[in-house]
KOLRORO-973512 format. One line per field, with one value per atom (N, C-alpha, C): residue in three letters; atom name; x, y, z. Coordinates in steps of 0.1 Angstrom, whole numbers. Example, Ala and Ser with C-alpha at 12.3 -4.5 7.8 and 13.67 -1.06 7.14 Angstrom:
2
aa (ala / ala / ala / ser / ser / ser) $
at (N / CA / C / N / CA / C) $
x (132 / 123 / 132 / 128 / 137 / 129) $
y (-57 / -45 / -33 / -22 / -11 / 0) $
z (78 / 78 / 78 / 71 / 71 / 79) $
% end
This chain:
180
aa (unk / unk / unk / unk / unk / unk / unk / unk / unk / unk / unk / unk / unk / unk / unk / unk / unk / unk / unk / unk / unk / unk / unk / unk / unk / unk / unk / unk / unk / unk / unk / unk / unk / unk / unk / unk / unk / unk / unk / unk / unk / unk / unk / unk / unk / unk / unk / unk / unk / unk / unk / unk / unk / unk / unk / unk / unk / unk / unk / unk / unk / unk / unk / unk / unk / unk / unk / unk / unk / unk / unk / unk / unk / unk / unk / unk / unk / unk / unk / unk / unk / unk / unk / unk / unk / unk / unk / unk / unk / unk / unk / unk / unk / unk / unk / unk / unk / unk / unk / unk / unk / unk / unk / unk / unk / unk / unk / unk / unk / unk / unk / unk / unk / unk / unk / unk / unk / unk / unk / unk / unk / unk / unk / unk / unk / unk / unk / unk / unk / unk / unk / unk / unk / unk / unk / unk / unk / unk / unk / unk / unk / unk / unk / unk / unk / unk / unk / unk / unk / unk / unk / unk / unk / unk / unk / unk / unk / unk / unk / unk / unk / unk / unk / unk / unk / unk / unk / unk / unk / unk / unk / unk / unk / unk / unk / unk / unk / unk / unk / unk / unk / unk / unk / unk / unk / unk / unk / unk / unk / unk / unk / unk / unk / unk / unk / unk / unk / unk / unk / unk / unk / unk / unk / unk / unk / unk / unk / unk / unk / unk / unk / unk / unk / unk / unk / unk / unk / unk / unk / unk / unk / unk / unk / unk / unk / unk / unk / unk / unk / unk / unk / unk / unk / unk / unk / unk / unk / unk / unk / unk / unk / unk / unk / unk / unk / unk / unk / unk / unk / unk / unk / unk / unk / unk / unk / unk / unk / unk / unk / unk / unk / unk / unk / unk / unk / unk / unk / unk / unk / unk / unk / unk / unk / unk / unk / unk / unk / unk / unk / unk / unk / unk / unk / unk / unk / unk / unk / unk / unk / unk / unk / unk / unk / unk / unk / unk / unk / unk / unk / unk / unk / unk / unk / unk / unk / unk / unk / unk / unk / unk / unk / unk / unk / unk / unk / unk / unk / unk / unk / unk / unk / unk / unk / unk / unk / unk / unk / unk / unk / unk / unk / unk / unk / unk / unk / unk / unk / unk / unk / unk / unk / unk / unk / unk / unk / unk / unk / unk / unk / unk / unk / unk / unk / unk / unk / unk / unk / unk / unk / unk / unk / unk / unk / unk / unk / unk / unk / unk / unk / unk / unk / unk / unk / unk / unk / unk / unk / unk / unk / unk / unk / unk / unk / unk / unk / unk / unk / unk / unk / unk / unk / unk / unk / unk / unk / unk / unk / unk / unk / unk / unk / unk / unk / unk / unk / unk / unk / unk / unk / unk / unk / unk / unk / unk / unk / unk / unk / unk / unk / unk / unk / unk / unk / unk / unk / unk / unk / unk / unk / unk / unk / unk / unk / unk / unk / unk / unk / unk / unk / unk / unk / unk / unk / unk / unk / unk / unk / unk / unk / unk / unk / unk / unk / unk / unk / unk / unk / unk / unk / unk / unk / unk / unk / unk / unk / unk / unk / unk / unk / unk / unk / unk / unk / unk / unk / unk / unk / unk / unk / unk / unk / unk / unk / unk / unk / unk / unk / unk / unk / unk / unk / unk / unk / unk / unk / unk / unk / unk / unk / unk / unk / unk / unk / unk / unk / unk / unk / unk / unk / unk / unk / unk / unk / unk / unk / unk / unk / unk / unk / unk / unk / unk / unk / unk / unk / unk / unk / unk / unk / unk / unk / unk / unk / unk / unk / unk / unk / unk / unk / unk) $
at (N / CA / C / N / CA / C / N / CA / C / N / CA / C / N / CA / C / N / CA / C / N / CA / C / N / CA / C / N / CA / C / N / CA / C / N / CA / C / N / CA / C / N / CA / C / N / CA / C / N / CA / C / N / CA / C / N / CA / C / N / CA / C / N / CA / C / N / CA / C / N / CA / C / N / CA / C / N / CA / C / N / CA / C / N / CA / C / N / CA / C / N / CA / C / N / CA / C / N / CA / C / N / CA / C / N / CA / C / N / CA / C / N / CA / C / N / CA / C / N / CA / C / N / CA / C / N / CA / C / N / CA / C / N / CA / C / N / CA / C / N / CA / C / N / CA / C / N / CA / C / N / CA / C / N / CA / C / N / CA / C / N / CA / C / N / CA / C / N / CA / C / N / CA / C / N / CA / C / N / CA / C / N / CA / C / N / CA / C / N / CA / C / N / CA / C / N / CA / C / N / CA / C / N / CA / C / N / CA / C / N / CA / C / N / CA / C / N / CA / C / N / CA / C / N / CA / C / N / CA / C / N / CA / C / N / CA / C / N / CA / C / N / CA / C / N / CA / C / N / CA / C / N / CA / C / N / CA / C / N / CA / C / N / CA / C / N / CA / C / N / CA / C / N / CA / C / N / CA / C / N / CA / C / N / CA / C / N / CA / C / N / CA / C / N / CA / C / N / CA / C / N / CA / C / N / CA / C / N / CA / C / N / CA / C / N / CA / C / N / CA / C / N / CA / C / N / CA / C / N / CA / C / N / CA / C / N / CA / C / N / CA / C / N / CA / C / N / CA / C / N / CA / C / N / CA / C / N / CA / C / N / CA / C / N / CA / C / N / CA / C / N / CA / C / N / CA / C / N / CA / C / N / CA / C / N / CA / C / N / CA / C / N / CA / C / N / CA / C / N / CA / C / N / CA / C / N / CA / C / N / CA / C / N / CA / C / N / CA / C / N / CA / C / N / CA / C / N / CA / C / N / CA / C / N / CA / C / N / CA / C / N / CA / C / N / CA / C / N / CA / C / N / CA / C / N / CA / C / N / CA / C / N / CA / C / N / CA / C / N / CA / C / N / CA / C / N / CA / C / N / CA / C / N / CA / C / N / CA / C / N / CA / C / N / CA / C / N / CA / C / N / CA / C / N / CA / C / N / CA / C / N / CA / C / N / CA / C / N / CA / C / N / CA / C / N / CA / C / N / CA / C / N / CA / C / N / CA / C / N / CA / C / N / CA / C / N / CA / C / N / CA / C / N / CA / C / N / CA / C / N / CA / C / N / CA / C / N / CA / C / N / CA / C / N / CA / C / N / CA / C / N / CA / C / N / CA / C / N / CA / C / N / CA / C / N / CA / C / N / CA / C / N / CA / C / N / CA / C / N / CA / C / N / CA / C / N / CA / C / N / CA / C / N / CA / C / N / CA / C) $
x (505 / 496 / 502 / 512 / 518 / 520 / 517 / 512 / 495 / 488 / 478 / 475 / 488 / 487 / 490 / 496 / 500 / 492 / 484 / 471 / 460 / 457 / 451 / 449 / 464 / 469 / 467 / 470 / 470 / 449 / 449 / 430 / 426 / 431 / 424 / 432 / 441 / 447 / 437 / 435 / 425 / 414 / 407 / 395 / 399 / 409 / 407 / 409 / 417 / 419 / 407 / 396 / 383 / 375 / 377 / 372 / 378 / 390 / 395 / 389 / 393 / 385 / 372 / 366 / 352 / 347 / 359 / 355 / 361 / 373 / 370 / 359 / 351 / 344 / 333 / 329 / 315 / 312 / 324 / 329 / 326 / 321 / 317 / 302 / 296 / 278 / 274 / 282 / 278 / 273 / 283 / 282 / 261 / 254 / 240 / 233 / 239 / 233 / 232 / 221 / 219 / 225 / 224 / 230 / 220 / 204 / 198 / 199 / 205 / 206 / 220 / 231 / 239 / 242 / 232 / 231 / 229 / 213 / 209 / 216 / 229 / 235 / 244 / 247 / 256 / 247 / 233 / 224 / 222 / 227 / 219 / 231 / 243 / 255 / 259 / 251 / 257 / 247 / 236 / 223 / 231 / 228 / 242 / 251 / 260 / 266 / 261 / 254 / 249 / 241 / 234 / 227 / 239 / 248 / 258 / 263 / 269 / 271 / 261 / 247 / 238 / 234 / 233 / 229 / 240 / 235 / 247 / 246 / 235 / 238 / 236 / 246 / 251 / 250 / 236 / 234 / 242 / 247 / 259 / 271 / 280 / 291 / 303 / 296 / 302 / 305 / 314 / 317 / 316 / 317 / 322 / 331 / 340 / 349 / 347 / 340 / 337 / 327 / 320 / 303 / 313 / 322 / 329 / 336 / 343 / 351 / 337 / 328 / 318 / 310 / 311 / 310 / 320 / 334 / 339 / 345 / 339 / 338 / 324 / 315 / 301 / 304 / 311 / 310 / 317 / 328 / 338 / 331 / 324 / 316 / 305 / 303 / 290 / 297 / 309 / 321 / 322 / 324 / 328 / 310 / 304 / 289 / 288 / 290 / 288 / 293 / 310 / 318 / 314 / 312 / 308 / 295 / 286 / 275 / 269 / 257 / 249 / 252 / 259 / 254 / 244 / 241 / 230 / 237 / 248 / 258 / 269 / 279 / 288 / 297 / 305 / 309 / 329 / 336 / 346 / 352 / 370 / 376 / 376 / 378 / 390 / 403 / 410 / 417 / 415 / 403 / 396 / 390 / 383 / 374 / 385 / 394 / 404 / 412 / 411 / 415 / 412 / 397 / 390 / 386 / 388 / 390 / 397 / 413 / 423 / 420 / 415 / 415 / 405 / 391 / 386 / 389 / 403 / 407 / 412 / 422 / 432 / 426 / 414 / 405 / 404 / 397 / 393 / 403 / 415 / 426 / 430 / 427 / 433 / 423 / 412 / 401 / 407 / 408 / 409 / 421 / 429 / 445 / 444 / 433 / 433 / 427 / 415 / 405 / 411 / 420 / 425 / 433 / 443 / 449 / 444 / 429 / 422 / 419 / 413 / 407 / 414 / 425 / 442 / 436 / 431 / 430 / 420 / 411 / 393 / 387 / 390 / 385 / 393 / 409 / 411 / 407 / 401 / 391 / 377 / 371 / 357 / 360 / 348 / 346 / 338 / 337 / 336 / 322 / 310 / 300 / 291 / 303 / 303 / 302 / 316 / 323 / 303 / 299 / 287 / 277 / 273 / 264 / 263 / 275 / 279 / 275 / 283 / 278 / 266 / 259 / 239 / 233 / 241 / 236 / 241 / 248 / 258 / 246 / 239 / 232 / 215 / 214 / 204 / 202 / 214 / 216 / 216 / 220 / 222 / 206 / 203 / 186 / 182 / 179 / 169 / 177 / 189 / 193 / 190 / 186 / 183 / 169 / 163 / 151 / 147 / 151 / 151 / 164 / 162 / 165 / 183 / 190 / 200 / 205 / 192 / 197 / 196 / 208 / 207 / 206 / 204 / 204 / 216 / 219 / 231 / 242 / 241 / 244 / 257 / 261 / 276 / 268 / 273 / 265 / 268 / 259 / 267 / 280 / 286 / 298 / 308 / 307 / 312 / 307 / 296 / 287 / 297 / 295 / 303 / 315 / 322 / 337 / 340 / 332 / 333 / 323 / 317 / 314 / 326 / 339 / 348 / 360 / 360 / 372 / 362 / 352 / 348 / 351 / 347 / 346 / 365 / 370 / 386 / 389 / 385 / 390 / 385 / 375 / 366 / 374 / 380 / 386 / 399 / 405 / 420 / 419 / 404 / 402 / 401 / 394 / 392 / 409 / 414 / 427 / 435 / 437 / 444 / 438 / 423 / 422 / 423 / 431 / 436 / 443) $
y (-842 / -853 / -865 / -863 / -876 / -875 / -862 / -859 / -867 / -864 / -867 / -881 / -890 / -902 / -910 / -904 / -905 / -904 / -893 / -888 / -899 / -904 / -912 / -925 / -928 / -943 / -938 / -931 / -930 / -931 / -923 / -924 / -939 / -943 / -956 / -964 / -963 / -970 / -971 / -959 / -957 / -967 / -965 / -967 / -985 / -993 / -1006 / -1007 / -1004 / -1005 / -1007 / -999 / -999 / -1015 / -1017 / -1031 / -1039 / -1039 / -1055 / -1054 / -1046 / -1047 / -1049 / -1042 / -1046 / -1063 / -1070 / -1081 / -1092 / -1086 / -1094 / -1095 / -1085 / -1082 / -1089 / -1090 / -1093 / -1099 / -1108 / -1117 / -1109 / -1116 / -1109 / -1107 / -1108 / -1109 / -1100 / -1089 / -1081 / -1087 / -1098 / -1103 / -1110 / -1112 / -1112 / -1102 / -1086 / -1074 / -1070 / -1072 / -1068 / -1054 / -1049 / -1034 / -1024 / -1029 / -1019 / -1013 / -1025 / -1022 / -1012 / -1017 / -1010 / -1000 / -996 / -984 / -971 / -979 / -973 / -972 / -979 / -976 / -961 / -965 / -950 / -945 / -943 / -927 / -921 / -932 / -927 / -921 / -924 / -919 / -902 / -904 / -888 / -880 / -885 / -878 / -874 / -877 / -875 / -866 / -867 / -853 / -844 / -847 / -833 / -824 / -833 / -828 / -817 / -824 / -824 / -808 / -806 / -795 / -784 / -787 / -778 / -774 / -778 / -776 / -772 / -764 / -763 / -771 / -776 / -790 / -802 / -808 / -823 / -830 / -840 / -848 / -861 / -867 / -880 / -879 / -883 / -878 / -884 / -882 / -889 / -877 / -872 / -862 / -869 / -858 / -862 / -872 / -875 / -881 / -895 / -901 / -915 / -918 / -905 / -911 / -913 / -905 / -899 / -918 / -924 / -935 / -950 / -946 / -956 / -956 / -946 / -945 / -952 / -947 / -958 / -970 / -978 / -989 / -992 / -987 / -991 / -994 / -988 / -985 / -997 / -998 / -1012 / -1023 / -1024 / -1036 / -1036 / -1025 / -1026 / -1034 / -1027 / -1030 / -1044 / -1053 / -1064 / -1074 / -1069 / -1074 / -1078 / -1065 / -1063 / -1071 / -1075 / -1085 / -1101 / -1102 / -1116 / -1122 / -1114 / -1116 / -1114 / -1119 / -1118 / -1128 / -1136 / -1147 / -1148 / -1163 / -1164 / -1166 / -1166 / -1167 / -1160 / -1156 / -1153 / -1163 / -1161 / -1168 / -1168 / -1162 / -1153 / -1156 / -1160 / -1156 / -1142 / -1137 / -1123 / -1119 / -1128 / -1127 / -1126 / -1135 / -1131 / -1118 / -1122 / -1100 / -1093 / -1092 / -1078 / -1082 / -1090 / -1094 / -1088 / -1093 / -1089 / -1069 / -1064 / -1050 / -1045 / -1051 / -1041 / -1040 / -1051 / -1054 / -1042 / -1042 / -1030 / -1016 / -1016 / -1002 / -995 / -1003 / -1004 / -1000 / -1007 / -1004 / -988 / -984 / -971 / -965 / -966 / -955 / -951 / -962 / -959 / -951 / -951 / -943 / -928 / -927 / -914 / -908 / -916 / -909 / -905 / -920 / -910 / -894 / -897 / -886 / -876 / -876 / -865 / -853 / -868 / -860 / -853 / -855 / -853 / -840 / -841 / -829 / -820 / -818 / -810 / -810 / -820 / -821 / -809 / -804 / -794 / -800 / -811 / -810 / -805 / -801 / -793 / -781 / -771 / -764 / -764 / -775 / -778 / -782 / -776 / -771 / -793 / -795 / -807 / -809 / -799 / -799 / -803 / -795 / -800 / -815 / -820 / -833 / -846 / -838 / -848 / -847 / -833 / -832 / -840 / -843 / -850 / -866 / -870 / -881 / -883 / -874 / -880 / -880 / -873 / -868 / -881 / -888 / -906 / -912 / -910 / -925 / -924 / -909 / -909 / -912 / -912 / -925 / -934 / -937 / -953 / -960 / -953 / -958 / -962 / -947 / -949 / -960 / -961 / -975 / -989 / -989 / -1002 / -1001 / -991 / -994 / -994 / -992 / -999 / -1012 / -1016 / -1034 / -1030 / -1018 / -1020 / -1017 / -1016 / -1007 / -996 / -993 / -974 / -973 / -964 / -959 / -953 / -941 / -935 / -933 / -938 / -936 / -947 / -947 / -955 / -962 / -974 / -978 / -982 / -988 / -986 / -987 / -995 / -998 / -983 / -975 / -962 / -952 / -956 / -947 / -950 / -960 / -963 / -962 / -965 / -960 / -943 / -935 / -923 / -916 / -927 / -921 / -925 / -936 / -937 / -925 / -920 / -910 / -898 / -892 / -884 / -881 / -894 / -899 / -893 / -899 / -899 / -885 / -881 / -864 / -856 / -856 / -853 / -854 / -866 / -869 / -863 / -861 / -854 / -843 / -833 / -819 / -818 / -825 / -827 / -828 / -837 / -841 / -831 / -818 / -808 / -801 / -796 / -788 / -789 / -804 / -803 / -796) $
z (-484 / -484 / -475 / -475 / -464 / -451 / -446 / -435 / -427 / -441 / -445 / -440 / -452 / -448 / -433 / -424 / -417 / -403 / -406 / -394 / -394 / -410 / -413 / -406 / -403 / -401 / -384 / -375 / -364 / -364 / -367 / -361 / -366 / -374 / -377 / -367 / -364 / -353 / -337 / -339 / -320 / -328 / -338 / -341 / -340 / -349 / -346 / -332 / -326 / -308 / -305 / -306 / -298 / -306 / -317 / -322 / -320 / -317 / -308 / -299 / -290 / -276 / -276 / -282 / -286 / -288 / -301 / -304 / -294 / -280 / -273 / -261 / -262 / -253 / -256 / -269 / -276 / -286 / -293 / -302 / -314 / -327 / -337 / -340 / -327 / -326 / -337 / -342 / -353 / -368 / -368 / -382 / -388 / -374 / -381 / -380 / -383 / -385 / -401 / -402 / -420 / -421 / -438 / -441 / -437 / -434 / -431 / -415 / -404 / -391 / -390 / -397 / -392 / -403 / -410 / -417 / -400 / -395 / -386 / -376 / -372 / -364 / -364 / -374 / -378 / -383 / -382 / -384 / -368 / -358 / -349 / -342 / -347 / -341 / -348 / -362 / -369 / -362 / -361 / -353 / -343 / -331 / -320 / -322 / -330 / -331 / -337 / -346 / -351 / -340 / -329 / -317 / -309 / -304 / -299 / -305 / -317 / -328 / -326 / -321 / -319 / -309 / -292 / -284 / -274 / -268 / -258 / -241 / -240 / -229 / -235 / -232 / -233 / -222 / -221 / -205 / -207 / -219 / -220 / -222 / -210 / -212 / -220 / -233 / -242 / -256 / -256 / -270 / -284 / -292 / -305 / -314 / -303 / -305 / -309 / -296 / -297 / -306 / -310 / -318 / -337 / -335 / -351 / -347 / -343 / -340 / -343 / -339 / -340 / -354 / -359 / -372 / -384 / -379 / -388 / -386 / -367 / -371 / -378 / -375 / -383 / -399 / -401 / -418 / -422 / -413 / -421 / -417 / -404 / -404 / -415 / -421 / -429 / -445 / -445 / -457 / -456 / -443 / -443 / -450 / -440 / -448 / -461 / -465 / -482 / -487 / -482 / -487 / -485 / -472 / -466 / -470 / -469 / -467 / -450 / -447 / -432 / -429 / -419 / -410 / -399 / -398 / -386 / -375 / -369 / -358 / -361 / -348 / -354 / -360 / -370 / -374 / -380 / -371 / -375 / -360 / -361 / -352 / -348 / -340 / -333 / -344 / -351 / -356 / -375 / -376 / -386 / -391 / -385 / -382 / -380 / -376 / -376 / -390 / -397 / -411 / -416 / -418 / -428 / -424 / -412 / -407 / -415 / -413 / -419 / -438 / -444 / -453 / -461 / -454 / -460 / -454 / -446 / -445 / -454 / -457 / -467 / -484 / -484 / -499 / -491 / -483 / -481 / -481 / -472 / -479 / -492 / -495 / -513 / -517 / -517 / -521 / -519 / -501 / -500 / -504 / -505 / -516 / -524 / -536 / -549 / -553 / -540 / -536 / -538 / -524 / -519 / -526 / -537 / -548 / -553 / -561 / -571 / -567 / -549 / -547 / -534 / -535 / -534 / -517 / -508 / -496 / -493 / -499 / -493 / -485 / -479 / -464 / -452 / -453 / -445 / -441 / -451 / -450 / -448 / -442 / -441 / -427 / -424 / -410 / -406 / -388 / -387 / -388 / -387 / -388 / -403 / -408 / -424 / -429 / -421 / -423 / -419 / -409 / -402 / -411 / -415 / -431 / -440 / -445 / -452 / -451 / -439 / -433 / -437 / -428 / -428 / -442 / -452 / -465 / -472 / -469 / -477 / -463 / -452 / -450 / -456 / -460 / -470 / -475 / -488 / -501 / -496 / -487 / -486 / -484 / -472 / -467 / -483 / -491 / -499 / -515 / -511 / -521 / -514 / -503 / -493 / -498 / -498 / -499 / -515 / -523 / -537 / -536 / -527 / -528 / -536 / -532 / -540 / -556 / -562 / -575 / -574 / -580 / -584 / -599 / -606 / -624 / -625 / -621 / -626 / -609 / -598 / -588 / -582 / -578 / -574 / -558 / -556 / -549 / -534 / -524 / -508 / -506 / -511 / -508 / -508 / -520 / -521 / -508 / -507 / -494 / -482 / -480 / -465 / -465 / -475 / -476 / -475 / -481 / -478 / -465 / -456 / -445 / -440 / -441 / -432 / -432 / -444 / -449 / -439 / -442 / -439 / -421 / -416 / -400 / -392 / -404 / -405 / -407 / -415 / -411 / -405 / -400 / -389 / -373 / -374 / -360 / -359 / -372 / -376 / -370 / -378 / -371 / -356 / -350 / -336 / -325 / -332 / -330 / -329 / -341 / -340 / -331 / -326 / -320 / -306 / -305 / -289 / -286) $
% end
């Protein structure tokens, strides 16, 4: 498992790289995206691979790789939301936003450690197609808990959703990674 931890910390590494750069490219304009937009941002990214997983011509020359990386920044920005709330401007240094980044990474790895323990690492065995199923199957819940305004009855709620689209996204890229 500390292998585990380790592969972990490298893919989240590429993945913040691409959101610095990003947030100096584009500040934090994200922060006035409600949970239902950037739900749909990462539906349109699992879509994408799942296309990708199915077809055998690809006219964007853009793989798997980057759409699985835009997912879990989607997710943490969605994490950050949940936490902050929506702003009507950005409202956040460069330095802040990658704060508050690392900060709900960190909640998600713990998740996936205890996870992981619990469930003796069975996604090394699951195929990456799987890993995207999955995905689309956590933005399902999510849609239809957005669309009951947020309550669930017996169901664990977004926040758990998007944290395990980020774990999922994360081992997904691990697989990919090895089969360079």
């Amino acid at each position: 498992m500390q292998q585990t931890s380790k592969q972990y910390d490298t893919v989240i590494e590429t993945c913040r790289e691409l959101f610095k750069k990003k947030t100096k490219d584009y500040g934090t304009a994200w922060r006035i995206l409600r949970l239902p937009s950037l739900t749909d941002q990462i539906f349109i990214k699992a879509q994408r691979i799942r296309g990708l997983q199915e077809k055998e011509v690809q006219k964007v020359d853009e793989g798997e790789r980057s759409e699985f990386i835009g997912i879990v920044n989607y997710s943490i920005m969605a994490l950050v939301q949940l936490e902050k709330g929506v702003a009507d401007q950005p409202d956040l240094s460069p330095k802040e936003a990658l704060e508050l980044y690392n900060g709900q990474v960190a909640k998600t790895k713990n998740l996936m450690e205890a996870k992981n323990h619990d469930y003796g690492e069975a996604w090394r065995e699951m195929r990456v197609s799987s890993l995207t199923d999955l995905i689309l199957q956590k933005l399902l819940r999510v849609k239809e808990i957005e669309n009951n305004k947020g309550k669930t009855i017996a169901s664990e709620g977004v926040d758990a959703n998007y944290q395990d689209m980020v774990n999922y996204a994360v081992f997904a890229l691990i697989h990919l990674n090895e089969e360079k």
